[in-house]
DOLOKOL-892269 format. One record per residue (C-alpha): residue in one letter; x, z, y. Coordinates in steps of 0.02 Angstrom, whole numbers, plus 50000, padded with zeros to 5 digits. Each point is the difference from the previous one (the first is absolute). Layout:
<nodes>
AXZY
...
</nodes>
This chain:
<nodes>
X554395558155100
X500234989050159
X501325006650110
X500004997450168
X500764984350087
X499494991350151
X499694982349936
X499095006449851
X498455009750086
X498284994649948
X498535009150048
X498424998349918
X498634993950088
X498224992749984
X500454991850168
X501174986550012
X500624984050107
X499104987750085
X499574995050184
X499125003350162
X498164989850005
X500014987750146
X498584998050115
X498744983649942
X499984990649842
X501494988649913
X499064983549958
X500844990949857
X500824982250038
X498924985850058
X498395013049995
X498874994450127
X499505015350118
X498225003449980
X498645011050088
X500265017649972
X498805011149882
X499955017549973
X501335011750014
X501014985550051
X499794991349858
X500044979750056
X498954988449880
X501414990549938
X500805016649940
X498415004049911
X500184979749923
X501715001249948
X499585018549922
X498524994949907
X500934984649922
X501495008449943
X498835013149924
X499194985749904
X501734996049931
X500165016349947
X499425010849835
X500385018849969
X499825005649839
X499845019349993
X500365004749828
X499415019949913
X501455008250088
X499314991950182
X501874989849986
X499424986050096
X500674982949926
X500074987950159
X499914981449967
X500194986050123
X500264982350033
X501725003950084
X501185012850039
X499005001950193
X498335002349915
X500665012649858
X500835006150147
X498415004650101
X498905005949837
X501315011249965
X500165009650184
X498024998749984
X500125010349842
X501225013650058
X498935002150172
X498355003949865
X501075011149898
X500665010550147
X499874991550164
X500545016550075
X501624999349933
X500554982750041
X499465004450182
X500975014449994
X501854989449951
X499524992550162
X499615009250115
X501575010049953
X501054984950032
X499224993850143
X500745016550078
X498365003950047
X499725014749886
X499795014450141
X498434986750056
X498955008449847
X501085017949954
X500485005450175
X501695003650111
X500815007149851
X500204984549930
X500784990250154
X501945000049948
X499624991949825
X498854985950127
X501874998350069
X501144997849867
X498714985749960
X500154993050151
X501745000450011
X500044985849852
X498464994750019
X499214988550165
X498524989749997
X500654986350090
X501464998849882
X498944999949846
X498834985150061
X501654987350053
X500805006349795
X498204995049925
X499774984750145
X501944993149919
X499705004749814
X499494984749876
X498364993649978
X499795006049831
X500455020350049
X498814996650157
X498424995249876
X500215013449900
X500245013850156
X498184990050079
X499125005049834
X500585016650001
X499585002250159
X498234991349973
X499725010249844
X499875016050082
X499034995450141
X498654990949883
X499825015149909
X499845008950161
X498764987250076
X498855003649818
X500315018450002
X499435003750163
X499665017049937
X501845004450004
X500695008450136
X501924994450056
X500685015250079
X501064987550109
X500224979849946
X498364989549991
X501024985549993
X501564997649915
X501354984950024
X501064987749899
X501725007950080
X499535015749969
X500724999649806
X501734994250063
X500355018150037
X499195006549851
X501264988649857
X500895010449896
X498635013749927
X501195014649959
X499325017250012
X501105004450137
X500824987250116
X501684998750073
X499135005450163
X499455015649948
X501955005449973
X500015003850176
X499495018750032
X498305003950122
X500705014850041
X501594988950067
X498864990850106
X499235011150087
X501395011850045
X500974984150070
X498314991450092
X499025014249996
X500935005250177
X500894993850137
X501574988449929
X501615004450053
X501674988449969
X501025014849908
X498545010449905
X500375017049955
X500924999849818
X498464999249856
X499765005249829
X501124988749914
X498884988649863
X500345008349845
X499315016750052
X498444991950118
X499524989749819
X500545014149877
X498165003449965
X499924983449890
X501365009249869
X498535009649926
X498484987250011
X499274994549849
X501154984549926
X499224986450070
X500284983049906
X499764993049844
X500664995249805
X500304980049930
X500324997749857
X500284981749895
X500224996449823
X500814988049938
X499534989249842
X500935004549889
X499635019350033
X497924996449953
X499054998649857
X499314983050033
X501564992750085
X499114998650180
X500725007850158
X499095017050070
X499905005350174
X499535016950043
X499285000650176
X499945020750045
X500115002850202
X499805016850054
X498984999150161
X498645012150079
X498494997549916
X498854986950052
X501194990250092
X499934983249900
X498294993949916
X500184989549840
X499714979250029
X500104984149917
X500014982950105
X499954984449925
X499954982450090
X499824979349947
X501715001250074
X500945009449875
X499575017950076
X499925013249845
X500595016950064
X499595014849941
X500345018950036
X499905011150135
X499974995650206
X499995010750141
X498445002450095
X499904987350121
X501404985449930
X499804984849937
X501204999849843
X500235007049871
X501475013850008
X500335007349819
X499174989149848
X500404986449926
X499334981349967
X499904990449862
X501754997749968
X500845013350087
X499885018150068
X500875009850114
X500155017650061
X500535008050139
X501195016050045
X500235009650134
X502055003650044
X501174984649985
X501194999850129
X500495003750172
X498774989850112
X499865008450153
X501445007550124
X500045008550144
X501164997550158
X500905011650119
X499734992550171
X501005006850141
X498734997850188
X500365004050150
X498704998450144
X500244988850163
X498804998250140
X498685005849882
X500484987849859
X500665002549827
X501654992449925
X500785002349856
X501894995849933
X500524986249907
X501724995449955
X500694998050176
X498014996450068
X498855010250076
X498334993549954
X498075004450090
X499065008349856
X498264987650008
X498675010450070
X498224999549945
X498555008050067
X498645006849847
X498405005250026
X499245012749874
X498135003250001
X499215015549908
X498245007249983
X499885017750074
X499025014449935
X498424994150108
X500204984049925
X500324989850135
X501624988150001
X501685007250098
X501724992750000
X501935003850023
X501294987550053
X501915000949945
X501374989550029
X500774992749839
X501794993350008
X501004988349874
X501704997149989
X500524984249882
X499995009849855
X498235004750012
X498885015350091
X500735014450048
X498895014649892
X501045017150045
X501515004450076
X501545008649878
X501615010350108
X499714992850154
X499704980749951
X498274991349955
X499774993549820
X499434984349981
X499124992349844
X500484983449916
X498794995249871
X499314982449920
X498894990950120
X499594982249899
X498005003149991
X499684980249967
X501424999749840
X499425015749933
X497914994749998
X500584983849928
X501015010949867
X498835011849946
X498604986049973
X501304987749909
X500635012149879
X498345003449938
X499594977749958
X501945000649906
X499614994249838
X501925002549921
X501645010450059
X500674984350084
X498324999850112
X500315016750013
X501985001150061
X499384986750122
X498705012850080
X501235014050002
X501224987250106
X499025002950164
X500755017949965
X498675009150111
X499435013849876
X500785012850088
X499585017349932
X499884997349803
X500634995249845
X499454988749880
X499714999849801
X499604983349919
X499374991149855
X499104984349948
X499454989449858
X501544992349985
X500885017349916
X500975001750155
X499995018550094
X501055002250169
X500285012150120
X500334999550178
X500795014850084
X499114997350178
X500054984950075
X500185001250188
X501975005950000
X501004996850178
X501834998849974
X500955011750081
X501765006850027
X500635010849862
X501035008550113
X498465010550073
X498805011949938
X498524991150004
X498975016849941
X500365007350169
X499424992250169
X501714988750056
X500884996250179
X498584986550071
X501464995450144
X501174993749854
X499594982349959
X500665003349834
X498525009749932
X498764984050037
X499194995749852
X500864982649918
X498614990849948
X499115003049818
X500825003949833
X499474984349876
X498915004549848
X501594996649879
X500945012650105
X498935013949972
X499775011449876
X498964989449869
X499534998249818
X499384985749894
X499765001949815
X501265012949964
X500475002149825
X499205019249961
X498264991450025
X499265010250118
X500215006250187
X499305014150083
X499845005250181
X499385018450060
X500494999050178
X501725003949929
X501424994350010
X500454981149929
X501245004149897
X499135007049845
X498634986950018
X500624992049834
X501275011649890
X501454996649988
X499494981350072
X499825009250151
X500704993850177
X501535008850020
X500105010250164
X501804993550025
X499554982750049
X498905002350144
X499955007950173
X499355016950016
X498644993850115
X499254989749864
X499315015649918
X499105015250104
X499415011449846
X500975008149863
X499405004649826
X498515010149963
X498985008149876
X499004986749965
X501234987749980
X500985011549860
X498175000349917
X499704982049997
X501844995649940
X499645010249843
X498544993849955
X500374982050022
X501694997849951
X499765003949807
X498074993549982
X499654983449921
X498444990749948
X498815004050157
X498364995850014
X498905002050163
X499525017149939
X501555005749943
X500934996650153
X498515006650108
X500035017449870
X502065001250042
X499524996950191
X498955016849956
X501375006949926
X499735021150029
X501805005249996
X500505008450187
X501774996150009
X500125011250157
X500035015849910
X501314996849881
X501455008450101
X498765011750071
X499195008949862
X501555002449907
X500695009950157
X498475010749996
X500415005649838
X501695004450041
X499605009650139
X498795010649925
X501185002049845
X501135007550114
X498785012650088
X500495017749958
X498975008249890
X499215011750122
X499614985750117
X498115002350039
X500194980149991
X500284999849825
X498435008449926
X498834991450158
X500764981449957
X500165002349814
X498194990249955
X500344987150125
X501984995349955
X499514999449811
X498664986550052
X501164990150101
X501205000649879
X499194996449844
X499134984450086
X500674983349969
X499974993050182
X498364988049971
X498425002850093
X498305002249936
X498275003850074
X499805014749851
X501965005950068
X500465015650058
X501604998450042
X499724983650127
X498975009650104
X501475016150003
X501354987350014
X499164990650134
X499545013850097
X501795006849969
X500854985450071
X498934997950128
X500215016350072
X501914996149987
X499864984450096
X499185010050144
X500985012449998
X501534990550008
X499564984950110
X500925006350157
X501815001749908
X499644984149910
X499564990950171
X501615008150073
X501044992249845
X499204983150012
X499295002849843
X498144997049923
X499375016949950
X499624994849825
X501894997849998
X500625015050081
X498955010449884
X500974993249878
X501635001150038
X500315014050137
X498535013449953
X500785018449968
X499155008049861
X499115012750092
X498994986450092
X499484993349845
X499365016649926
X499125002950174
X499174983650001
X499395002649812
X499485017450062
X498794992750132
X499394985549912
X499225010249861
X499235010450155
X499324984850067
X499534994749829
X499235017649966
X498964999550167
X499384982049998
X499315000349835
X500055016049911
X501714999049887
X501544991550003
X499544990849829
X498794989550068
X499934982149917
X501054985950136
X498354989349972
X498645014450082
X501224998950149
X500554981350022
X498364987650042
X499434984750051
X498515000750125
X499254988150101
X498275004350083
X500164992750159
X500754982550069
X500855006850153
X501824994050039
X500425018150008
X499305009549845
X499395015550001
X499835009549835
X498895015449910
X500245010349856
X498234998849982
X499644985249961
X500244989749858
X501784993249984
X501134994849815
X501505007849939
X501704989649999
X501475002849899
X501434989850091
X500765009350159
X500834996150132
X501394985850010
X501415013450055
X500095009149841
X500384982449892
X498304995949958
X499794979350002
X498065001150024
X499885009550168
X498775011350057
X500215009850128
X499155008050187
X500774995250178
X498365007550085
X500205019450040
X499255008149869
X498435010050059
X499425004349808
X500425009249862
X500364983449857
X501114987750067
X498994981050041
X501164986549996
X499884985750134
X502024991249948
X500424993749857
X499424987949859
X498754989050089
X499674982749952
X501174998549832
X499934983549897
X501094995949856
X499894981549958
X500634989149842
X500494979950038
X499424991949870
X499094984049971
X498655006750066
X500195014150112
X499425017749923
X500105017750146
X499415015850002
X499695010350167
X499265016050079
X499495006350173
X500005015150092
X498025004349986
X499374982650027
X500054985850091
X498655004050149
X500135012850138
X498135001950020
X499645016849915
X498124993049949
X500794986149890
X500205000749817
X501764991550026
X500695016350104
X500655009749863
X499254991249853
X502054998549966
X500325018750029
X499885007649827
X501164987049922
X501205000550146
X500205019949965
X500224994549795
X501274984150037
X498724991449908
X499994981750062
X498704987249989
X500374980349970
X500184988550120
X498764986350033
X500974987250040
X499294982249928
X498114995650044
X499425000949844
X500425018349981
X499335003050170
X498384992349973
X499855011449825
X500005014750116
X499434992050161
X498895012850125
X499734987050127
X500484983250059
X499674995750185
X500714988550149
X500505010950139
X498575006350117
X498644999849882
</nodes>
């Protein structure tokens, strides 16, 4: 249930940040320049390659996990890249080529406006002085990613790129944070193109003000994830539990361990293409992201007016140029060949200007600190304790998530967001505020202790659902009183009720225990609604052709006890139910401001509900036969091919899963953002990678992955994980080498 807001959007994507490929290699430091080879290639690259290869060892245990062990951070660093470019090279291209704003090079013109909002944040030139001034250290370990992918590129000559054949150190300054949807994509496509799309004009004609241009997000599958930590006195064995559960489209983050000489022992999941680890853990502590924690992102009103051809815009008692900048955008046309348009991009202070709103362009202020926020993600992941830890989250550059914490020490934290400007409480920072009053500028950063924060709170647990913070604890819960409203973008949800009850009264967990309540088949959603379905059909009259036609499918609802099941009959009704609901309703509910979820809820008449339980048993009845068909013949996990964008058939093989989607409450998500083509519903969001992990002397974890860890469809390793994905079955985590060796596939340096 994620209602709408502008600062919380977060669109799923296989594709996310990173930065336009320069012409001509970046030779590390002091490298001397040597005779080019092929494809570029100079011999001293091929030298320095082969070396750090040497250094490194990849241990690819029975799941295909590859275990990456190096001298240093660099050369873990470089085996690590090396191994996500053999598991799905096409993939980590992708995130790129995306980023680079150079998407409509390989999909066509279509794809031109999201090359721009790219290219509004992102510039080559600006990316190579940020890597040319970062440390020493940060610039090693952005050379080995950089070399990792084109060694495995120079010894896979059979793979195609569909655009880089060489990739760059800067290049992962852009790409730093690994969230499944940036702050960039807040800003609408559709926005773009109706402001740059035609000629620009200094007082547009009034547009579709944001809420209604973005209202289609109120219905999309919940996007986010659940963290949960235990304390130790709340276990069994009197270690601290972290339950790492982000709900992502499928195949988005491959499963990794990378261990160095240099104190380097991460382990969890990292997004195709990075270099650290973003949800997992180490040795000594874990962490775990969540989408949602505050206001990050605002927009400003700018009032322009146009002289001799030039832009200005008002501030205070100024009138300022708005900085001009000329963007090329190439695109491959149907024939193939390469085509380009050229806009005009313009900037005010605050940021780009991405639509205009009643007459005055909007302007986007976002976080911008690509050097802090590299050197953030990689440092959190070497913090051995929650001091370490604090000291990583000081640079204050995670900008989109939460975080949920626990280590070895029996401490577990949470971070509502990080990244929090300080603002004027006088304004509504939900809405987009006067950019000529120099009171609405942004007052430098919120500290850590400022925000909304928890550190070993005395109910033993905390719990985050893309909720709000203040039932992340019981009643040792922030309390909403003490902080700003713009510290907190998302209300309560279904989830969050769910995993409230069943943390706040369990005790003695155990890794399975905690990963069997993170299971947990109770569908909060449908406790007000099924209820009101019995009332209304209570009250039909008795000659109400309703009332003999719904009698069957009222008794099932109503005799169920709100958990799903693969063998249950009344999931699949009350699924389909509510989801014809939300349909039906979404236009009222995006009038209200409301998520649809919620607005069934709370403002359906009772006829609507009897209608929409009318037509789902239709549906029901004409997809498979009968109304009483079993959740678990409809809801599946498939995976037959590794495109980005799946495609699905009733035909082939496929396995049933019980959990549903996260709006109706359920913790383990499973649910289907691609339009639905077949008959059974395929799920591509949800549960992906899901680890729950005990800190104890020695380290003991359990995980699972959607399908598998490869992409290649001819690999054992590309759904090898499917069957116990669709159970919530989990398999142990190798995570010392002598339990890696036990069940050890292969052990090789990098391009043999």
């Amino acid at each position: 249930m994620i209602p709408f807001r502008r600062t919380a959007l977060r669109f799923a994507s296989t594709l996310c940040c990173a930065a336009f490929v320069a012409a001509g290699p970046v030779i590390a430091a002091g490298a001397p320049v040597a005779p080019a080879t092929a494809k570029g290639v100079t011999s001293a690259d091929l030298a320095r390659w082969q070396g750090t290869a040497q250094r490194v060892t990849i241990m690819r245990d029975k799941w295909g996990i590859p275990h990456v062990f190096g001298k240093s951070d660099a050369d873990t660093v470089f085996g690590m890249v090396y191994a996500q470019a053999e598991d799905d090279f096409n993939r980590v291209e992708l995130n790129y080529i995306n980023a680079m704003g150079r998407l409509a090079e390989v999909e066509g013109e279509q794809e031109i406006w999201r090359d721009l909002r790219m290219k509004l944040y992102i510039q080559p030139a600006d990316m190579q002085a940020k890597y040319a001034a970062s440390p020493p250290w940060l610039q090693q370990l952005m050379v080995a990613f950089a070399d990792g992918l084109n060694f495995y590129l120079h010894t896979h000559p059979d793979v195609k790129p569909k655009l880089i054949t060489r990739f760059e150190p800067w290049m992962a300054l852009a790409f730093s944070e690994g969230s499944i949807g940036g702050d960039i994509e807040s800003i609408e496509l559709k926005d773009l193109e109706a402001f740059y799309g035609k000629p620009v004009q200094a007082t547009p004609a009034p547009a579709t003000p944001a809420l209604a241009a973005a209202g289609n997000v109120l219905d999309a599958e919940p996007r986010g994830s659940n963290g949960f930590a235990i304390a130790p006195k709340r276990t069994k064995a009197g270690y601290p539990l972290l339950m790492i559960n982000p709900h992502t489209s499928f195949y988005f983050r491959p499963e990794i361990h990378m261990v160095s000489d240099e104190g380097l022992n991460a382990y969890g999941a990292v997004t195709w293409g990075q270099f650290f680890i973003y949800q997992g853990f180490n040795e000594r502590a874990g962490w775990m992201h969540t989408s949602g924690g505050g206001d990050v992102i605002d927009e400003y009103l700018e009032t322009v007016v146009e002289r001799n051809g030039k832009f200005y815009y008002r501030y205070g008692q100024e009138q300022r140029a708005l900085r001009a900048v000329p963007i090329t955008l190439p695109y491959k046309t149907p024939g193939g060949k390469l085509a380009s348009r050229n806009v005009t991009a313009y900037f005010s202070h605050h940021g780009p200007i991405v639509r205009s709103e009643n007459g005055k362009w909007v302007a986007v202020k976002m976080m911008d600190e690509p050097v802090k926020a590299l050197t953030q993600s990689y440092a959190r992941t070497k913090a051995k304790n929650y001091a370490a830890f604090y000291q990583a989250m000081q640079l204050r550059t995670n900008s989109s998530n939460n975080t949920v914490y626990a280590d070895a020490d029996g401490n577990i934290a949470y971070f509502h967001g990080n990244f929090i400007p300080k603002r004027d409480t006088r304004f509504d920072w939900s809405k987009p505020v006067d950019g000529s009053n120099p009171a609405t500028e942004w007052q430098g950063l919120h500290e850590i202790e400022d925000t909304i924060t928890l550190f070993n709170p005395a109910s033993g647990y905390i719990s985050n659902t893309n909720n709000w913070p203040f039932s992340a604890s019981g009643a040792n819960s922030p309390k909403r009183a003490d902080y700003p409203d713009y510290m907190w973008s998302l209300p309560e949800n279904a989830r969050g009720i769910h995993a409230e009850r069943v943390l706040r009264d369990a005790k003695e967990f155990t890794l399975d225990s905690l990963i069997a309540a993170s299971y947990d088949s109770y569908l909060t959603a449908f406790e007000p609604l099924v209820p009101q379905l019995a009332q209304d059909y209570d009250a039909l009259p008795a000659n109400d052709p309703r009332k003999a036609a719904l009698k069957a499918q009222v008794e099932a609802l109503r005799g169920w006890n709100l958990r799903f099941g693969a063998d249950s009959v009344p999931t699949a009704l009350a699924v389909y139910w509510a989801q014809d609901m939300v349909a039906n309703a979404a236009p009222k509910a995006r009038a209200a401001g409301l998520p649809s979820v919620d607005y069934i809820t709370t403002r359906l008449g009772a006829q609507e509900r009897l209608d929409s339980l009318a037509r789902a048993s239709e549906k029901l009845t004409r997809d498979f036969g009968t109304w009483q068909t079993p959740w678990g013949e409809i809801n599946r996990f498939q995976r037959i091919s590794g495109d980005v964008d799946q495609q699905y058939d009733d035909s082939k093989p496929s396995y049933p899963v019980a959990f549903t989607s996260a709006h109706w409450g359920s913790l383990a998500s499973f649910g289907m953002v691609a339009k639905q083509k077949t008959r059974r519903i395929y799920g591509d969001r949800g549960n992906s990678f899901v680890a729950a992990v005990e800190f104890g002397p020695k380290l003991r974890a359990k995980s699972i992955l959607a399908g598998g860890q490869s992409g290649n469809p001819a690999s054992k390793h590309f759904a090898d994980q499917a069957e116990m994905y669709s159970r919530g079955e989990f398999k142990d985590v190798l995570f010392y080498k002598e339990d890696i060796r036990k069940a050890l596939e292969r052990e090789y340096h990098p391009g043999q």
